[in-house]
N, C-alpha and C positions, 0 to 999 in steps of 0.2 A: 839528487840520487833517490833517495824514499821524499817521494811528493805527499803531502798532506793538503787539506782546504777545511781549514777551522770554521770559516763563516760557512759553506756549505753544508757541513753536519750540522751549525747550529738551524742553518735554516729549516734542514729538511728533520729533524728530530722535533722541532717543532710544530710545521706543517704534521708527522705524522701522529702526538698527541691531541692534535686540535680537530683530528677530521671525523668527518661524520658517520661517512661510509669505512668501515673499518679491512673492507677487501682491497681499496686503494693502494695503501703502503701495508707491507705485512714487512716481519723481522724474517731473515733467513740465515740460516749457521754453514759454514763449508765447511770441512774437515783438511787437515794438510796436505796437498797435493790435490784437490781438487779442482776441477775446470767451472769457471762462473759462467766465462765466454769460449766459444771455440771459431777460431779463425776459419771462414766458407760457411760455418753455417748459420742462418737465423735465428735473430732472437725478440723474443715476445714480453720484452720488460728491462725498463731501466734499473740501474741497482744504482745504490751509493754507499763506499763503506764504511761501516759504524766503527770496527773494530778488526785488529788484525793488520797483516801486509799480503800483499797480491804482487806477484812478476805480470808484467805487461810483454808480451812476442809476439814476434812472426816466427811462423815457420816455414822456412825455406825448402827449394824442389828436391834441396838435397836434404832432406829431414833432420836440419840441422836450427836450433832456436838461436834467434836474436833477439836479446832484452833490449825493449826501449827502453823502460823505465820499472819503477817499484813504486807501487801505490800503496798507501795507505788509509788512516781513517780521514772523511771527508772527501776523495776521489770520485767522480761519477765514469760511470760505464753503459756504456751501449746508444749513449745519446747520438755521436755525429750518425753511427746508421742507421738508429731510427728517423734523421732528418730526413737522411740520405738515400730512406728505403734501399739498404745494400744489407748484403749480408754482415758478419763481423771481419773485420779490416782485419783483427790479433786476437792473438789470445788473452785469457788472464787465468792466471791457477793463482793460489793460495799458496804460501807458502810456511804460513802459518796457522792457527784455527781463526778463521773468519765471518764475521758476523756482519750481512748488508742490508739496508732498506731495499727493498726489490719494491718496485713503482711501475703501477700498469701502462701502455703506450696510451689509451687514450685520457687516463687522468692527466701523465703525465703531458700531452699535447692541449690539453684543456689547460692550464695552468701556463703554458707557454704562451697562450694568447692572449691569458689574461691575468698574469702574474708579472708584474713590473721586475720586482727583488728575481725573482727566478731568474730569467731573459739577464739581468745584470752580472747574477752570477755565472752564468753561462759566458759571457763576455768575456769575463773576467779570466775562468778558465782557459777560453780559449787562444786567448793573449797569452797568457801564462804558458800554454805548451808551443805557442808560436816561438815566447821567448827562447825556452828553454832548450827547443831544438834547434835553435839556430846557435844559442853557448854551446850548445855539445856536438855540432858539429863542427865550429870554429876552431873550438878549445882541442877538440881530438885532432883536427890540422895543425895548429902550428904549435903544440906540447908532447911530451913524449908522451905512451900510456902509463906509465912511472907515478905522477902523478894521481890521475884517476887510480891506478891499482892502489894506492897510501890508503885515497875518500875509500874506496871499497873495505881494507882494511881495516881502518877506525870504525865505517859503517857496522861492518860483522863483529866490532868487537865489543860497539856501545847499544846499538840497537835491534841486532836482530841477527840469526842462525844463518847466513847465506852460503850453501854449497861452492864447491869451488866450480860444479858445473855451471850455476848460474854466473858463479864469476866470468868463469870463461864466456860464455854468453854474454854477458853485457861488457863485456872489452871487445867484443869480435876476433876471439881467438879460441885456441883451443887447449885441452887442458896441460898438454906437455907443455906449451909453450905461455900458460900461466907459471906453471912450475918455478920453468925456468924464473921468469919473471919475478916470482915473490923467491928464490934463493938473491938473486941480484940484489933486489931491494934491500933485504936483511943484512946480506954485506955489507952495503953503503951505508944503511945505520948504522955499523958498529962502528965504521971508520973515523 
């Protein structure tokens, strides 16, 4: 539900106290609510985050958001379209104050060719959201959202402020019919 990637902060916090040219990796802060990435348009730098949680979405024709995920620290961003030379696939806002390594496209493509540990973790990631998306579409087929709405609840309760609009967003519902949902829930706990 909130993804983190501990070896990747450690790598690139490293990489960015060790470098030479200091415009390479710079620190950057977002504020809450604001956009790092915007889904359709381009972007000129990969980021990874230090600190903070980020919602990851689409937004639909009906202007309506879908959370894929919640990222946090250690997450990279913007990488498959700058492979992909495509615009941004999703969005990401901040949903709390957020602080990223922002990393230039062509440092960061010079390091791709010739960074072993980089290329690994990259793998690595992308294994990881291969997995991930295929548990959470498995798991939302044959489990009620019952389930998932508990994680969400513990989630908002131990780690972080989550709107019930996000909630709604990331169950693929909406908010009346969260409502409903977390009264049902609550009943059955008492029972």
């Amino acid at each position: 539900m909130l993804r983190t990637n501990q070896p990747f902060l450690n790598y690139l916090e490293k990489l960015y106290l060790d470098q030479k040219h200091q415009e390479n990796i710079i620190l950057q802060s977002f504020e809450k609510g604001e956009k790092l990435l915007t889904q359709g348009e381009t972007s000129d730098k990969i980021m990874l985050i230090k600190s903070g949680i980020t919602k990851c979405f689409f937004l639909e024709e009906t202007k309506e958001e879908y959370i894929v995920e919640f990222l946090g620290k250690g997450e990279i961003l913007g990488e498959i379209e700058m492979m992909k030379n495509v615009p941004c696939i999703c969005s990401i806002e901040s949903i709390t104050e957020v602080t990223v390594f922002t990393i230039t496209i062509p440092y960061f493509q010079a390091l791709i060719k010739n960074d072993l540990n980089l290329n690994n973790l990259l793998l690595d990631v992308f294994a990881e959201r291969i997995v991930n998306t295929s548990n959470r579409s498995s798991y939302q087929q044959l489990h009620a959202s019952e389930h998932t709405l508990s994680q969400l609840l513990d989630l908002k309760a131990k780690e972080m402020k989550i709107s019930k609009e996000d909630m709604a967003s990331y169950l693929g519902t909406n908010i009346r019919s969260l409502n409903k949902a977390i009264r049902d829930y609550e009943k059955k706990k008492m029972i």
